[in-house]
ZALUMKOL-624072 format. One record per residue: x, y, z of N, C-alpha, C, O in turn; residue number from 1. Coordinates in Angstrom, 3 decimals. Example, Ala and Ser with C-alpha at 12.3 -4.5 7.8 and 13.67 -1.06 7.14 Angstrom:
BEGIN
nu/nv/nw/cau/cav/caw/cu/cv/cw/ou/ov/ow/resi
13.190/-5.690/7.800/12.300/-4.500/7.800/13.200/-3.300/7.800/14.236/-3.319/8.465/1
12.850/-2.250/7.080/13.670/-1.060/7.140/12.900/0.030/7.870/13.409/1.138/8.039/2
This chain:
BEGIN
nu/nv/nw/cau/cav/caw/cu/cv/cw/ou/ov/ow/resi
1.062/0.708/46.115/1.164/2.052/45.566/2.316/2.140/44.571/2.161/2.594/43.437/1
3.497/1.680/45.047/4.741/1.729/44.435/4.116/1.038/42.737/3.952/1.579/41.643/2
3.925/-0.270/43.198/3.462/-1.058/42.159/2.698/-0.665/40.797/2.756/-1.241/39.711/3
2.025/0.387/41.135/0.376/0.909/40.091/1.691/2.185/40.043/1.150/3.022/39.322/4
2.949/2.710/40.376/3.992/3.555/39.944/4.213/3.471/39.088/3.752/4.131/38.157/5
5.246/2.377/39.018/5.724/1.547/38.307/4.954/0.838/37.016/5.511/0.389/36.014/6
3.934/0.847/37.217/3.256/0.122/36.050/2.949/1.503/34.718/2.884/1.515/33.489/7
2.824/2.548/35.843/2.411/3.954/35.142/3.634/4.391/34.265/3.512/4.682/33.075/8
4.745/4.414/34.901/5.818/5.015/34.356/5.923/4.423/32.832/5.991/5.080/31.793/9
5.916/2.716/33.016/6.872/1.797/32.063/5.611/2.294/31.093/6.060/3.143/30.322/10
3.927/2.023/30.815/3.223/2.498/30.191/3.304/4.023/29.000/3.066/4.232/27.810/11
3.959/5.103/30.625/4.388/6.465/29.609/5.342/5.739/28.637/5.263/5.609/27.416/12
5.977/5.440/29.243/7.731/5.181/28.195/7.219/4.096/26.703/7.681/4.253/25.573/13
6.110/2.957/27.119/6.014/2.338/26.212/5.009/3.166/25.308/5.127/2.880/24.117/14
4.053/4.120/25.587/3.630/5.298/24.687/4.233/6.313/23.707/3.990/6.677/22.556/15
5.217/6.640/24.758/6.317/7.359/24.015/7.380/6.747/23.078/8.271/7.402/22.537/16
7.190/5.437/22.949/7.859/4.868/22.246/9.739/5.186/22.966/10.725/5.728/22.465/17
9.509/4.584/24.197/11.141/4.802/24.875/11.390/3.528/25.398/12.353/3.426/26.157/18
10.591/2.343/25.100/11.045/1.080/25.304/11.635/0.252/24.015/11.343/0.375/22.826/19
12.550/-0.619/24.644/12.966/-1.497/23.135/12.691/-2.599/24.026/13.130/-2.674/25.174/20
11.600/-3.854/23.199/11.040/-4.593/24.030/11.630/-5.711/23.590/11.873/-5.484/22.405/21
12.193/-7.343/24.000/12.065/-8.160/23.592/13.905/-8.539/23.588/14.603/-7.544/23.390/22
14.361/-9.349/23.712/15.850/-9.800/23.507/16.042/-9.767/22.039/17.105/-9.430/21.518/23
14.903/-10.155/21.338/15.800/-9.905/19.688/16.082/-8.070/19.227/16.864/-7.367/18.588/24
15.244/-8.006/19.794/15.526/-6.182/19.080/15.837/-5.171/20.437/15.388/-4.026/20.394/25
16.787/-5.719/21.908/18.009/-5.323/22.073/19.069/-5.900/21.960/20.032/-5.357/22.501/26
19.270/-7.066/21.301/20.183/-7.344/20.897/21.171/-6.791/19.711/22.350/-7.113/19.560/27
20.411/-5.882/18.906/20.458/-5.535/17.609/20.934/-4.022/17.800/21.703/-3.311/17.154/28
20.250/-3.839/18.827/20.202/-1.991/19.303/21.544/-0.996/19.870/22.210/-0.935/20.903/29
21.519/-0.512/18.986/23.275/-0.192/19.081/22.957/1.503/19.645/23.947/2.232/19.712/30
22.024/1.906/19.912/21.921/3.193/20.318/21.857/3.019/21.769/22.103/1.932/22.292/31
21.465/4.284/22.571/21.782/4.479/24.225/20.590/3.874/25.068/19.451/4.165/24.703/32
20.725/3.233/25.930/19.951/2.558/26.471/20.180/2.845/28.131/21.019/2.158/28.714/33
19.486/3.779/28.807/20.033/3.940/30.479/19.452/2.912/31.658/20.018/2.784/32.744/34
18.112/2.127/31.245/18.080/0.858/32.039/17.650/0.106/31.298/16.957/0.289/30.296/35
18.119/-0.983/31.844/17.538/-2.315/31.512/17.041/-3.080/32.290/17.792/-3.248/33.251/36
15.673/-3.921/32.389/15.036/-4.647/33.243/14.525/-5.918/32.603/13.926/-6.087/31.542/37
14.952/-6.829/33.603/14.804/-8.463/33.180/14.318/-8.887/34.076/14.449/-8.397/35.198/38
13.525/-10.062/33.771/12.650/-11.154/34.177/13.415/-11.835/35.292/14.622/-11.823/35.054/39
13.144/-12.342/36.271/14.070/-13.545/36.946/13.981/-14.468/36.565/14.909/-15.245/36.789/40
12.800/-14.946/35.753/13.155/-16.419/35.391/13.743/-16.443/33.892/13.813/-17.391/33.109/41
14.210/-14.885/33.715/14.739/-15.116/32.492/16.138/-16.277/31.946/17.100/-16.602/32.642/42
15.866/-16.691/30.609/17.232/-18.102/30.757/18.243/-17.314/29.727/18.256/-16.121/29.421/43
18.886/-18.138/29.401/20.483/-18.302/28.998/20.739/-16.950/27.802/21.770/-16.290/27.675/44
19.363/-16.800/26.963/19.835/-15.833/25.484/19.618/-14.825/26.216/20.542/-14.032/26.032/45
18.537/-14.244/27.299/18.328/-13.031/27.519/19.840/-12.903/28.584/20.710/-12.064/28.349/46
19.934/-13.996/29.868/20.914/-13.594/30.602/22.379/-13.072/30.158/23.189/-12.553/30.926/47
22.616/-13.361/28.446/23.997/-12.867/27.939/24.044/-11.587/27.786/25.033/-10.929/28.109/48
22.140/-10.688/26.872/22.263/-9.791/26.906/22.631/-8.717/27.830/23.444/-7.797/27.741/49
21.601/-9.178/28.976/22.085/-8.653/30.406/23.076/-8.181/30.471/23.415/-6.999/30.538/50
23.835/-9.454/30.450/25.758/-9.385/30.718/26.317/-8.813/30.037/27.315/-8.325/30.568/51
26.113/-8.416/28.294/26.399/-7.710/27.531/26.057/-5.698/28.057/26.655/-4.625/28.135/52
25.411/-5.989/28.161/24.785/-4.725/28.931/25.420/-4.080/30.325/25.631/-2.919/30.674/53
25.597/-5.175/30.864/26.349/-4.745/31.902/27.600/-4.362/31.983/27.879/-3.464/32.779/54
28.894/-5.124/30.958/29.365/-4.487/30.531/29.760/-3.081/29.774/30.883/-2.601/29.623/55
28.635/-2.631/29.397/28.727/-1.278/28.856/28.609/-0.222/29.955/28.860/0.977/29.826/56
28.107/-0.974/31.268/27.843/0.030/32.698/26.671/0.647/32.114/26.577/1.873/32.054/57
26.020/0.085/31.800/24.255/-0.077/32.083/23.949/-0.730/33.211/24.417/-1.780/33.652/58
22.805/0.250/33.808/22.337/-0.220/34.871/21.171/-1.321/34.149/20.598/-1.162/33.071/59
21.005/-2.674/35.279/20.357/-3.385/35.198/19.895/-3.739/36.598/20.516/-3.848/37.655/60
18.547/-3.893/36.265/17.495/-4.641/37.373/16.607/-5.965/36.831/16.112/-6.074/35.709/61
16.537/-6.956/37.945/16.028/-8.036/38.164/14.760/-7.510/38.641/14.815/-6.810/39.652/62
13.607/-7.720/38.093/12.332/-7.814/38.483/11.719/-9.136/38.307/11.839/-9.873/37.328/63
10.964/-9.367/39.511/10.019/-10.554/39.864/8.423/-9.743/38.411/7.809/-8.706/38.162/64
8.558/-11.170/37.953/7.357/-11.365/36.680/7.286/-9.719/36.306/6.443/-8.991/36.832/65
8.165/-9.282/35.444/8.133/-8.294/34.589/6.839/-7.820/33.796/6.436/-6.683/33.550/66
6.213/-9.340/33.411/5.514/-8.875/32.799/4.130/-8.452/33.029/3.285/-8.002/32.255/67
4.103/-8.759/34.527/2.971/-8.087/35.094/3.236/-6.622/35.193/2.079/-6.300/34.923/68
3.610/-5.911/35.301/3.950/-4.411/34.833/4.081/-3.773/33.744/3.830/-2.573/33.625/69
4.546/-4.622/32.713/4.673/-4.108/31.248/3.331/-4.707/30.326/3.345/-4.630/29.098/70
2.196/-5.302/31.071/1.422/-5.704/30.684/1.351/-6.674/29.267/0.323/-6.834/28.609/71
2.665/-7.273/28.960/2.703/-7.560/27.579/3.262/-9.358/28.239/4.080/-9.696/29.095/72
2.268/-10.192/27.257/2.667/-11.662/27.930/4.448/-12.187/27.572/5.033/-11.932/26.519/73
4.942/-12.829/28.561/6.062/-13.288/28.323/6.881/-12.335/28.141/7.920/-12.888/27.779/74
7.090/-10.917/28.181/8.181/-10.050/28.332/8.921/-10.508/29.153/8.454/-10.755/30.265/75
10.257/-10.759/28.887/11.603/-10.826/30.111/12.445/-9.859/30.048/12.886/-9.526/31.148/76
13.004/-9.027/28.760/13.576/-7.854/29.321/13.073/-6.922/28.260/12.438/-7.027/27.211/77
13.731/-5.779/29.109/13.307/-4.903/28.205/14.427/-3.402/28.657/14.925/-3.140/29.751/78
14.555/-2.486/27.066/14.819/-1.482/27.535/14.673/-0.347/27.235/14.051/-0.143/26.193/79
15.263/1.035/28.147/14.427/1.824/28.499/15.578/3.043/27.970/16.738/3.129/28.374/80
14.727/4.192/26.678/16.057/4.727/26.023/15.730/6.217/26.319/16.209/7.015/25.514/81
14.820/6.843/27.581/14.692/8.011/27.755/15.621/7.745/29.620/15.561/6.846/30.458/82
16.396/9.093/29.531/16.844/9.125/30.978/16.357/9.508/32.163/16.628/9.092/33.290/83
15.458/10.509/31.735/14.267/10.704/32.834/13.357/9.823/33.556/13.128/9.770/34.764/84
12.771/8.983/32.370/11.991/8.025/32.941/12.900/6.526/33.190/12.482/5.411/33.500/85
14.112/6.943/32.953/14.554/5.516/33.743/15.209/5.546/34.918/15.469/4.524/35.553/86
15.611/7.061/35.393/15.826/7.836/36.913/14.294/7.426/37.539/14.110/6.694/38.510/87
13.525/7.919/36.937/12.355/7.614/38.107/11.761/6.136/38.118/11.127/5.881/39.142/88
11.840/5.156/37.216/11.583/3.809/37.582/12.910/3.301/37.947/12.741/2.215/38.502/89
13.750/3.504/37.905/15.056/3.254/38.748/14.616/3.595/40.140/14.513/2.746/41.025/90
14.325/5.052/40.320/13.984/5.908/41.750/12.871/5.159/42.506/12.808/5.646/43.635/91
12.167/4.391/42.380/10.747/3.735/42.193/11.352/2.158/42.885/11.170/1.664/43.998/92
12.286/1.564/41.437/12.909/0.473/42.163/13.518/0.301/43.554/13.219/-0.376/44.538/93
14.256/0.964/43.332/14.985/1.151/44.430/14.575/1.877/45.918/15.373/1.882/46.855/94
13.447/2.388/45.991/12.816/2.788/46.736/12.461/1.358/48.206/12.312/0.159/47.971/95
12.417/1.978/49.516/11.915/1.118/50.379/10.722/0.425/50.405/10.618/-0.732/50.813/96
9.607/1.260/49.881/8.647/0.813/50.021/8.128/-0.193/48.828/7.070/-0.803/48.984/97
9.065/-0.376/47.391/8.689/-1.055/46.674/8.552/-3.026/46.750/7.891/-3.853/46.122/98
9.824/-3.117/48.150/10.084/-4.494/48.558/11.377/-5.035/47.908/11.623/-5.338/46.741/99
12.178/-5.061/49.108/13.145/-5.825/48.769/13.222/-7.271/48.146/14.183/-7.526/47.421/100
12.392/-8.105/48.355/12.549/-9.228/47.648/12.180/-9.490/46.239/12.467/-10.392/45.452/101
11.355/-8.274/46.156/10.914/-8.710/44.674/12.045/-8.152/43.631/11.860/-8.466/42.455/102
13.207/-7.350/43.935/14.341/-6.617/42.758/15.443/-7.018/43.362/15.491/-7.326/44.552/103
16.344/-7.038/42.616/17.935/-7.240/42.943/18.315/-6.271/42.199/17.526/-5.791/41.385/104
19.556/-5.809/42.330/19.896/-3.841/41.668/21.218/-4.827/40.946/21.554/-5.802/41.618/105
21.744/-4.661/39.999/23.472/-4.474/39.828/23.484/-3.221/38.783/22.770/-2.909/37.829/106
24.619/-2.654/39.405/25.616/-0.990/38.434/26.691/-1.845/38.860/26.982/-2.408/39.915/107
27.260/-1.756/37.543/28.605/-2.013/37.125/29.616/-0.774/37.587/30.735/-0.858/38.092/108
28.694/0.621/37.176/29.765/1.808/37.311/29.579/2.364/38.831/28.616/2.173/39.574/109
30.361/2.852/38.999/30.052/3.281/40.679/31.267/4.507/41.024/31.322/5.024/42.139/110
């Protein structure tokens, strides 16, 4: 259930044009960004952005195969520049019933 959530939400946002998809064009993206979500098997160029990101106290989440949700092949991160819809796929993540093994959470700010 959680899952077909989650797939719904990231869909609105990528309609609405509230995703910035791809490590080259958030790398570049100097405007507000309230989550960010990466691949686990993402490697070394996306994991800096991450870290770059995290530094700014952006929230970031680890999702198992991203791109089965964002429906787009080989997506590893991506981000998300409306705050509403990144409270509720945040709210979604983090939820019990979505499964702990498949996300790991880090906030920098607390």
């Amino acid at each position: 259930m959680d899952k077909e959530k989650l797939t719904g939400y990231l869909n609105i946002a990528r309609k609405g044009n509230n995703l910035i998809i791809g490590s080259d064009r958030l790398r570049d993206y100097n405007k507000k960004i309230y989550l960010l979500l990466y691949d686990n098997s993402s490697k070394n160029n996306t994991l800096k952005i991450v870290k770059s990101f995290k530094s700014k106290e952006i929230e970031t989440i680890m999702i198992e195969n991203l791109e089965e949700y964002i429906k787009i092949k080989n997506c590893k991160i991506l981000g998300i520049k409306n705050k509403a819809l990144s409270d509720i796929i945040s709210g979604i993540l983090k939820g019990e019933n979505f499964g702990k093994s498949r996300i790991t959470k880090s906030k920098e700010n607390s």
